[in-house]
C-alpha positions in Angstrom: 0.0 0.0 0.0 2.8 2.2 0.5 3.7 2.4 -2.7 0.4 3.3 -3.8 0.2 6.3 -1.7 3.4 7.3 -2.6 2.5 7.3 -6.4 -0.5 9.8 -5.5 1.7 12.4 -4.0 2.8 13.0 -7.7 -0.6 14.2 -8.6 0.2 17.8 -6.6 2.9 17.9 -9.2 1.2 16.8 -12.5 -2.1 16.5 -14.1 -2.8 14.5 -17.3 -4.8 16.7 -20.1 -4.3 15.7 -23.5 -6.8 13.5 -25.9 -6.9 10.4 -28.2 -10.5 5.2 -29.4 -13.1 2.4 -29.7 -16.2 2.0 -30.8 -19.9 1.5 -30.0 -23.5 1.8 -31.7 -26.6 2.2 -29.6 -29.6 3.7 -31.5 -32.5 2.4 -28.7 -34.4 4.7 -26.5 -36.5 4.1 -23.7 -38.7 5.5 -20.8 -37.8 5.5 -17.6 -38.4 6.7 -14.2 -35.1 7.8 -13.5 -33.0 4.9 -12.6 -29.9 4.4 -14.5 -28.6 1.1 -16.3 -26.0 1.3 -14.3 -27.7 1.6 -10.9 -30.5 -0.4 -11.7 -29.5 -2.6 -8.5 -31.0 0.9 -6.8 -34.3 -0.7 -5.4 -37.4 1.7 -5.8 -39.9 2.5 -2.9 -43.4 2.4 -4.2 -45.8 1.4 -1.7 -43.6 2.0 1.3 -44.8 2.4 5.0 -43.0 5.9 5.7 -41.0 4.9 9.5 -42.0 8.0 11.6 -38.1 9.2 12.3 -37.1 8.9 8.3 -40.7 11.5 7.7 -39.1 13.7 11.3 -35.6 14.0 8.8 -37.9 14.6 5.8 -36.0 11.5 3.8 -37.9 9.0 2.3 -37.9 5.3 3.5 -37.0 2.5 1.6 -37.8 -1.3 3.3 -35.4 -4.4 4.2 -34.6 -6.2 1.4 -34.7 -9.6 3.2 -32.7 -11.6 0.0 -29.0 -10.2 -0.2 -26.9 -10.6 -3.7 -23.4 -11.6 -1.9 -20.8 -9.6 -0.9 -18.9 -8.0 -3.2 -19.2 -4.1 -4.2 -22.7 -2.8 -4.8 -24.1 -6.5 -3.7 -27.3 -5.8 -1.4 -26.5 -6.4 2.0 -28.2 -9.7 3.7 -29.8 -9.9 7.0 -27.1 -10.7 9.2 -26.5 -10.9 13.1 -23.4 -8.4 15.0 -22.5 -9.2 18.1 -21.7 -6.3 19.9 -20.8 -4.9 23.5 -24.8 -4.1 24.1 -25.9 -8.0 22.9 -26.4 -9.2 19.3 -27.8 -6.8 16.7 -29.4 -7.6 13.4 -29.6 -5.7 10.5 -33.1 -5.6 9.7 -33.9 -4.7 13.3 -31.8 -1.7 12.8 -32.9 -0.7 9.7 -34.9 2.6 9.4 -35.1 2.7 5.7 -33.7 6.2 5.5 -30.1 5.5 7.5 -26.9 4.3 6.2 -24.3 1.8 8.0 -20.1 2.4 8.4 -18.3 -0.4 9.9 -14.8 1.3 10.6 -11.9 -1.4 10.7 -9.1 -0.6 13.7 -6.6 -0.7 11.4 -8.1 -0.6 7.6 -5.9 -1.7 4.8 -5.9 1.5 3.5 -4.0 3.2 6.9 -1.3 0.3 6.5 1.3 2.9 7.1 -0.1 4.2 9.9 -1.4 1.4 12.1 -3.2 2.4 15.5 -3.9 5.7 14.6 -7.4 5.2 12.9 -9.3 5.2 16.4 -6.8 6.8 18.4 -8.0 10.5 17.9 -10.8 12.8 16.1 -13.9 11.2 18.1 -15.2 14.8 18.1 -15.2 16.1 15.0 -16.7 12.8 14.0 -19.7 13.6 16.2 -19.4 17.5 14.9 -19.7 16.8 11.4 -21.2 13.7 11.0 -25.1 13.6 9.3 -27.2 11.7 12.2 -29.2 9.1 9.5 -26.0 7.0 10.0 -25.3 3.9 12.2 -21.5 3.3 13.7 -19.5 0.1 14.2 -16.4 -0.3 14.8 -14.8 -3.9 14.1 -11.2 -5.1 15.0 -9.4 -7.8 13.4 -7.1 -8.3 16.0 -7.0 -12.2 16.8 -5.9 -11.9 20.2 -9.0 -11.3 22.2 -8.0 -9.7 25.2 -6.3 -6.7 22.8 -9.0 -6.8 20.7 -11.3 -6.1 23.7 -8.9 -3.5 25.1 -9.4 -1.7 21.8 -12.3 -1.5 22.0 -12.7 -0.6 25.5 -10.7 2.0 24.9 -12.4 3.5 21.9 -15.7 3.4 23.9 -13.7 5.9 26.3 -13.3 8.4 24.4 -16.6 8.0 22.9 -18.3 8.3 26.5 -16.5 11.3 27.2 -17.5 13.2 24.5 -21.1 11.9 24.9 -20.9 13.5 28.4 -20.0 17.2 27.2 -23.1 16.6 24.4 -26.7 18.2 25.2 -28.6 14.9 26.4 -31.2 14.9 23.3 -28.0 14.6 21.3 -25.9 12.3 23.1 -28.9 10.0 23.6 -29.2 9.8 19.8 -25.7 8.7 19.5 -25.6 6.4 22.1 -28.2 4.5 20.4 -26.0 4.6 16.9 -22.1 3.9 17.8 -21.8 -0.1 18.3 -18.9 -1.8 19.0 -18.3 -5.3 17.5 -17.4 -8.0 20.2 -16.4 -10.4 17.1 -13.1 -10.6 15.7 -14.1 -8.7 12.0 -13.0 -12.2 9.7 -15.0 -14.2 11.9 -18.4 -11.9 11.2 -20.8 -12.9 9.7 -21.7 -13.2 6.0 -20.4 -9.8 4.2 -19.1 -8.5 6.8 -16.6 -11.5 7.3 -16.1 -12.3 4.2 -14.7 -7.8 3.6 -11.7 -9.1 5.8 -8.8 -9.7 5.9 -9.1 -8.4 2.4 -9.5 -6.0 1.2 -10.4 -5.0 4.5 -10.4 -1.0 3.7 -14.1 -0.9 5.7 -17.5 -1.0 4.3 -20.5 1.2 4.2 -24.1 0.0 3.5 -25.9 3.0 1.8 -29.1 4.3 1.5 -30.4 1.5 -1.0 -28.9 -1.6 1.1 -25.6 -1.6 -1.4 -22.2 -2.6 -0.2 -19.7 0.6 -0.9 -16.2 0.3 0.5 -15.1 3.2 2.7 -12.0 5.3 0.6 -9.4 7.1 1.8 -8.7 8.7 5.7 -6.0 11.0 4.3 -6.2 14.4 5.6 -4.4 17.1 3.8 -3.1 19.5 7.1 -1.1 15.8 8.8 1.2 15.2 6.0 4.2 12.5 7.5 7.1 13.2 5.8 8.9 10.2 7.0 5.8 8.2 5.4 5.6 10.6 2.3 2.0 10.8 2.5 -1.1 12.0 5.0 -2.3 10.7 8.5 -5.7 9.2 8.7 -8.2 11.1 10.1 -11.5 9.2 11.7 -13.4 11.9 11.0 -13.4 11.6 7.3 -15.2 9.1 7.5 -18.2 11.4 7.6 -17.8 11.9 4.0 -19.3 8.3 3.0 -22.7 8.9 4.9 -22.7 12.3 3.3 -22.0 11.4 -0.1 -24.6 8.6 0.5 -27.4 10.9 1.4 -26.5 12.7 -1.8 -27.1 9.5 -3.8 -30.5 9.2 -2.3 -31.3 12.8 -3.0 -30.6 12.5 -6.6 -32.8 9.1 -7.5 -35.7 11.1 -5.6 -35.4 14.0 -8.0 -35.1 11.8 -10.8 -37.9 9.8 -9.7 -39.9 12.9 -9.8 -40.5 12.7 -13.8 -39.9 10.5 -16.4 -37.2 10.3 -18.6 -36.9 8.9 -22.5 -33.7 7.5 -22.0 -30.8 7.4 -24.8 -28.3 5.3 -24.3 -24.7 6.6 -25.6 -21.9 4.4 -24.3 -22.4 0.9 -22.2 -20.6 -0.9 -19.8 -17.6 -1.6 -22.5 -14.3 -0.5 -21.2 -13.5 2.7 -22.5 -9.8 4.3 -23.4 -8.8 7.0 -25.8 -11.0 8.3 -28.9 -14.5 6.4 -28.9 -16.5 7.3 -31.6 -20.7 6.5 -31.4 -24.1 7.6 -33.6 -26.9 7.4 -31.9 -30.5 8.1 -32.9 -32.6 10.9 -31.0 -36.2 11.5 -31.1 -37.5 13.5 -34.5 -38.1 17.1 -34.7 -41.5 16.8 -33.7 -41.1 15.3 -30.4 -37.7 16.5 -29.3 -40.0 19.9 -29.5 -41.7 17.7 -26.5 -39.2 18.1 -24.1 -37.4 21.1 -22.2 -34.9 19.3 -20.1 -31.2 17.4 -20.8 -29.5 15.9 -18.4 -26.4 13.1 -18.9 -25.6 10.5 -16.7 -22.5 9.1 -16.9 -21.3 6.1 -14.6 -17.9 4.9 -14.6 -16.6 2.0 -12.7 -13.2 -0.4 -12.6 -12.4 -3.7 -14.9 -11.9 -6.0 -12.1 -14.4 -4.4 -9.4 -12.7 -2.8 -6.6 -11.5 0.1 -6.5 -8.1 1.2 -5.5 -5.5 -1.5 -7.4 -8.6 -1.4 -9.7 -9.4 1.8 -10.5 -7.3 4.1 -12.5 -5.3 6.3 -10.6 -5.4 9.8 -11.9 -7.5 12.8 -12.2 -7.9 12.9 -15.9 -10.0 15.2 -18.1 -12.8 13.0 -19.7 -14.9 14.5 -23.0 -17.9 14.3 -24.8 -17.6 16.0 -28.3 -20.1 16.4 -30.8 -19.5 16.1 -34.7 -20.3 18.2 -37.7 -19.8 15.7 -40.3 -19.2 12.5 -40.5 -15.4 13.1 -40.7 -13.5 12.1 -37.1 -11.7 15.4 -37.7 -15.4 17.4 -37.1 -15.6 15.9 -33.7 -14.4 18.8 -32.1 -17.5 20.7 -30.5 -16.8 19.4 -26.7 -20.9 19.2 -24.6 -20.1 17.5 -22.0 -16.9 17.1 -19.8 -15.9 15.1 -16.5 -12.7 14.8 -14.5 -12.3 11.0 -12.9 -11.9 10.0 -9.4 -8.5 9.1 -8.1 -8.6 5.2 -7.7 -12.9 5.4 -7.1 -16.1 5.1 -9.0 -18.1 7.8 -9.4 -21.5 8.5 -11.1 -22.6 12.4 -12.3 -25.6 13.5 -13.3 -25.8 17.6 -14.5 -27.8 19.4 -16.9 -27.2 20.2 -20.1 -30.9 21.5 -21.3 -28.7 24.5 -22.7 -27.1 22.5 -25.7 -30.8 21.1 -26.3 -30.9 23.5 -29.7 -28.0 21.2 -30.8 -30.3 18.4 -31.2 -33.5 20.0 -31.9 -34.0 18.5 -35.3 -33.5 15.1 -34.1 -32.5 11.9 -35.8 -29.1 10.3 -36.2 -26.0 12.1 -34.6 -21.8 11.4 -34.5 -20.1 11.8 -31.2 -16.7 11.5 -30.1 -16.0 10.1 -26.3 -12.6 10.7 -25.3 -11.0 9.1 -21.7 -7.0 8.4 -21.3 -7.5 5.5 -18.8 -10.1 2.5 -19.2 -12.6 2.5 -17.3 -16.6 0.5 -17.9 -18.6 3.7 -18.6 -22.3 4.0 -19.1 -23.3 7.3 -20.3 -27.2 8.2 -21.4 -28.5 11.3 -22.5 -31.9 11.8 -21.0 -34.8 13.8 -21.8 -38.1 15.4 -20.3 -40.9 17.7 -19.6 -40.5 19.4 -17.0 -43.2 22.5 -18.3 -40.6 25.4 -18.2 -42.0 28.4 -19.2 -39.0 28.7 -22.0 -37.4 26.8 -24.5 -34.0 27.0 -26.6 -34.6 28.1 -29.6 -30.9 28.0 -30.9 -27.5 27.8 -30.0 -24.4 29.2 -31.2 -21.2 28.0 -30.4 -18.0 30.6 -29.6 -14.9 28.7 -28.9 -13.8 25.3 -27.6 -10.3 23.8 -26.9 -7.3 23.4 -24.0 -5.2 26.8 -25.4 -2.0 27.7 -23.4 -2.2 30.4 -20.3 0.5 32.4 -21.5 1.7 35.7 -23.0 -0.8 35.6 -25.7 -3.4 33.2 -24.4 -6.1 35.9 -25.3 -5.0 35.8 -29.5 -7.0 32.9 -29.7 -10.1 34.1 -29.4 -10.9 36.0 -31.9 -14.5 37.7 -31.4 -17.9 36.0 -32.8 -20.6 37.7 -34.3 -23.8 36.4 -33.4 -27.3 37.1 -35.0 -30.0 37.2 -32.7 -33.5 36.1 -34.1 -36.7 38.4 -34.2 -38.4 36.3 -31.1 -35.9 36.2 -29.1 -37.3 36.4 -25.3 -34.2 36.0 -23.6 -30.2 35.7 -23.9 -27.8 33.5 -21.9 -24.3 32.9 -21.5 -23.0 29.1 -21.2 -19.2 28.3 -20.5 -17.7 25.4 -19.4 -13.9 26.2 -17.6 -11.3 24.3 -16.4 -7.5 25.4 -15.7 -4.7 22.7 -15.6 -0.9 22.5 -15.0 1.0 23.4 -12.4 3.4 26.8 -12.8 4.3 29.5 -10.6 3.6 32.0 -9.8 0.2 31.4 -8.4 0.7 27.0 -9.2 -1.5 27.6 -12.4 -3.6 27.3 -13.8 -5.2 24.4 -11.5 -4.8 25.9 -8.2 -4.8 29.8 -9.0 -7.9 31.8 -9.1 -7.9 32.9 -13.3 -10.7 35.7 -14.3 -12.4 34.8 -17.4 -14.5 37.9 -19.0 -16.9 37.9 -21.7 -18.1 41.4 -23.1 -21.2 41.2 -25.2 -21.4 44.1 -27.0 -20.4 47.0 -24.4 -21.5 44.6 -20.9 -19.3 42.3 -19.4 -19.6 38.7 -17.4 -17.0 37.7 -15.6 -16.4 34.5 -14.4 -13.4 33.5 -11.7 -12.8 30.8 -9.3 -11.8 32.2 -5.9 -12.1 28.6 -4.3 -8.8 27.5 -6.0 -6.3 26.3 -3.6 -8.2 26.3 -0.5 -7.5 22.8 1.6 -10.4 21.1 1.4 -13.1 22.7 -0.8 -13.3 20.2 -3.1 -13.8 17.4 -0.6 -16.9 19.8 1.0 -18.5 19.6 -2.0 -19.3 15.9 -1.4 -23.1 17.1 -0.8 -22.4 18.1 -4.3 -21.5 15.1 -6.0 -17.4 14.7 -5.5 -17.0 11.3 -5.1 -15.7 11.2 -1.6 -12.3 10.1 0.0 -10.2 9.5 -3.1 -6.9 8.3 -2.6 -5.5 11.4 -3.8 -5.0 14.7 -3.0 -8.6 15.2 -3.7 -9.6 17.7 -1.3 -7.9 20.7 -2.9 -9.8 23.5 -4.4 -8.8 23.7 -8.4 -10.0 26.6 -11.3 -13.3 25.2 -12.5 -12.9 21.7 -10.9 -12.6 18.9 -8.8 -11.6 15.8 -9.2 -14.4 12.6 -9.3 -17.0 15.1 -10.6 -18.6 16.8 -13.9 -18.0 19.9 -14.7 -21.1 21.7 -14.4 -22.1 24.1 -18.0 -22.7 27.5 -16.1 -25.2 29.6 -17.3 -25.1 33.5 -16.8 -28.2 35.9 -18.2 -27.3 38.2 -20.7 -30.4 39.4 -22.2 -29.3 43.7 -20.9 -26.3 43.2 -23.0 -28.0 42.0 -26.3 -28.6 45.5 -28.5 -31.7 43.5 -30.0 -32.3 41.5 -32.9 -29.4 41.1 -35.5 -25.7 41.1 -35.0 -24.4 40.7 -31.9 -20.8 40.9 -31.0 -19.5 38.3 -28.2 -15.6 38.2 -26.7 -13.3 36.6 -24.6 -10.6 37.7 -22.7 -8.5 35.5 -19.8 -6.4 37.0 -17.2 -4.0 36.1 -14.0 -4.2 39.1 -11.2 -5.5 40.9 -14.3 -2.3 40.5 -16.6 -1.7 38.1 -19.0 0.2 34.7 -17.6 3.7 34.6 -17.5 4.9 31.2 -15.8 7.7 28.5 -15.3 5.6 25.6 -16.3 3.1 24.1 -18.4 0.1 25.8 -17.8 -3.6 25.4 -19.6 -7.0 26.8 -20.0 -9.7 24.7 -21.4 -12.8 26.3 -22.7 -15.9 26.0 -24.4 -18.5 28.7 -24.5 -22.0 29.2 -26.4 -24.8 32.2 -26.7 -27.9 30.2 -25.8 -31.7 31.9 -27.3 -34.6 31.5 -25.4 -38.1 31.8 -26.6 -40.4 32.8 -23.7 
């Protein structure tokens, strides 16, 4: 493991950006109600008692599945018994329908280099930060019984104590949620035994009853530089049951409407250029719908995750083509970073782009990913009644263009004709910055300003959160796929890593002069200079004037 952790250190030093195939041909649609391909192990929750506490936290509840599917990753969790220090527990007696499960090893595989120290502090902040839907256990491997009961004595300690400096409504509701397994962790039973020894990094049951694997304790501010890489930190743990609660969120508002699903790449492992047609509804019914979302799922070739996974932060593209030629497939629409040694699924909105597709029928598109990975990716449409719809879109620029000297001579201004009935006028960009140059260590961890003047207004978009310690791992309520085993947690320009990057949209209707020719360009700046750096450095970039009619 050591030498894993000392390849991720690299990743503060260099980020992969460049592009190059396979092939695949899907050309069905289908409705659904919001439940992925990929996740179609998600169990739905029609006709469910609602449990009193799950309607008190405003989350819906899902029942026991009483027939589990093994216990490997994403395998539904059986009914199973856990002894514990307060008598045996079992899992369906437990089970609220809207909480999820950690079991947190002593000594996960993962914290190999750092053995002890996973219970040893941070039983506070666990408690601080922690959502309260969640259920605790911590399991020791340790064969010797008498140490593995004086661990766990002494983990209860310290939980006790804080329990006594908590409000008694609060502590109560802990007390009745941190377990500690009596059981020596390989000699649990069903899943749970069979997690350990190996790979023995931990396991979290979600909010659908799935089998997840708990990531990565690092914490960026306890780097070990005898080690080369970061102390553990309990507390982290917190991003699983957060991330979880996420997941749940999501399939409700899918669930909400239904969706005429296309699918666009499936479950083939995916590397380099990967070009696709796929049909999409005619002109007639794409005029139906108001609303584009992809959902892209990526997972590893062998299952797992880290030693499965790929290990880098890679840039990940969807482009669409012009032609039929490969060399028109240059019009990027949607764009992902991957997870560091993780699976990750993203679903964001691109109902923008929709004018792209608005005479339907049979369209070219270019998937580009450096490392292979099993990908499902659907576009998926609906009706969602908005009271506008895109009427056309024009594209400005797209491409990675150097953050130098004369970054801003590639952009040469677009003229854009705005129709009669127009109602209204946005802005889309999508913005990333890469590389890793000084001053400032741009353009991935330097807040760039990126301003685009329409006619004589301006927009101006930055990103102030580059740099800071652990902003991308807060946005785990976002979507970051949490506790990568990289240095994930770091604020970059634009992105993080295990997560799309979202199209922003900015209003410019005040700026358009009216109908006719209007004039739209770009310029990028560093402190509000152009760059001047040590290192490679990038900006990539793709931008489009969205019309509305109202």
């Amino acid at each position: 493991m050591k030498s894993i952790l000392t390849v991720f250190l690299i990743i503060f030093f260099v980020f992969s950006c460049d592009d190059t195939s396979s092939t695949n041909n899907s050309n069905n649609t289908n409705n659904d109600a919001g439940t992925d391909a990929a996740d179609s192990d998600v169990i739905e929750d029609s006709g469910v008692v609602e449990n009193p506490y799950c309607v008190s936290i405003n989350e819906p509840t899902r029942p026991f599945i009483q027939d589990g599917t093994g216990s490997g990753l994403y395998s539904v969790a059986s009914d199973i018994t856990i002894p514990t220090t307060e008598g045996n527990l079992r899992l369906s007696e437990i089970w609220t329908g809207c909480d999820s499960i950690l079991f947190i090893p002593e000594n996960p595989s993962q914290n190999g280099d750092f053995p002890g120290m996973t219970w040893s502090r941070d039983i506070a902040a666990l408690l601080d930060n922690i959502p309260e839907n969640v259920h605790l256990f911590f399991i020791s491997d340790t064969a010797d019984e008498t140490a593995r009961g004086e661990s766990l004595t002494a983990l209860q300690a310290l939980f006790d104590a804080e329990f006594d400096d908590m409000p008694i409504p609060h502590a109560n509701h802990w007390r009745e949620r941190v377990h500690f397994v009596t059981v020596r962790a390989r000699d649990a039973e069903g899943f749970l035994g069979d997690h350990f020894p190996s790979p023995g990094f931990g396991l979290g049951i979600d909010r659908f009853q799935r089998l997840r694997y708990i990531g990565s304790f690092a914490d960026p501010s306890r780097y070990n530089e005898s080690v080369g890489w970061f102390e553990p930190n309990l507390s982290f743990v917190r991003n699983e049951s957060i991330y979880y609660n996420f997941e749940s969120k999501r399939e409700e508002d899918l669930a909400l409407n239904t969706w005429e699903t296309l699918p666009l790449i499936s479950e083939n492992p995916v590397a380099g250029d990967h070009f696709f047609t796929v049909d999409f509804p005619s002109s007639a019914e794409m005029e139906l719908y108001d609303t584009m979302i992809f959902d892209m799922t990526m997972r590893c070739e062998n299952g797992g995750e880290v030693g499965s996974c790929p290990e880098w932060d890679r840039l990940v593209h969807l482009y669409l083509c012009t032609d039929s030629t490969d060399e028109s497939c240059n019009l990027e629409i949607g764009r992902w970073i991957t997870s560091y040694h993780r699976h990750g699924r993203w679903v964001h909105d691109v109902s923008p782009l929709m004018g792209l597709f608005a005479n339907g029928g049979n369209f070219r598109f270019k998937y580009y990913s450096q490392d292979p990975w099993i990908v499902t990716l659907t576009a998926k449409l609906t009706n969602k009644n908005k009271t506008r719809r895109v009427s056309s879109v024009h594209p400005l620029w797209s491409g990675y263009f150097e953050f130098n000297e004369t970054y801003n001579d590639n952009f040469t201004p677009v003229d854009v004709t705005i129709p009669d009935n127009y109602g209204s006028v946005e802005l889309a960009s999508v913005i990333t910055g890469h590389g890793m140059s000084n001053p400032g260590n741009c353009a991935e961890f330097c807040n760039t300003e990126h301003t685009f003047s329409i006619n004589d207004g301006d927009v101006v978009r930055s990103f102030t959160e580059a740099g800071r310690m652990v902003d991308c791992m807060l946005k785990s309520e976002e979507g970051t796929v949490p506790n990568q085993y990289g240095t994930w947690w770091y604020g970059r320009s634009g992105w993080c890593p295990g997560k799309e990057v979202q199209l922003v949209t900015e209003d410019i209707t005040t700026h358009v002069s009216g109908p006719g020719v209007n004039q739209v360009s770009y310029t990028g700046f560093y402190n509000d200079q152009p760059y001047t750096g040590d290192n490679w450095r990038g900006i990539m970039i793709t931008a489009f004037v969205v019309v509305y009619t109202e």
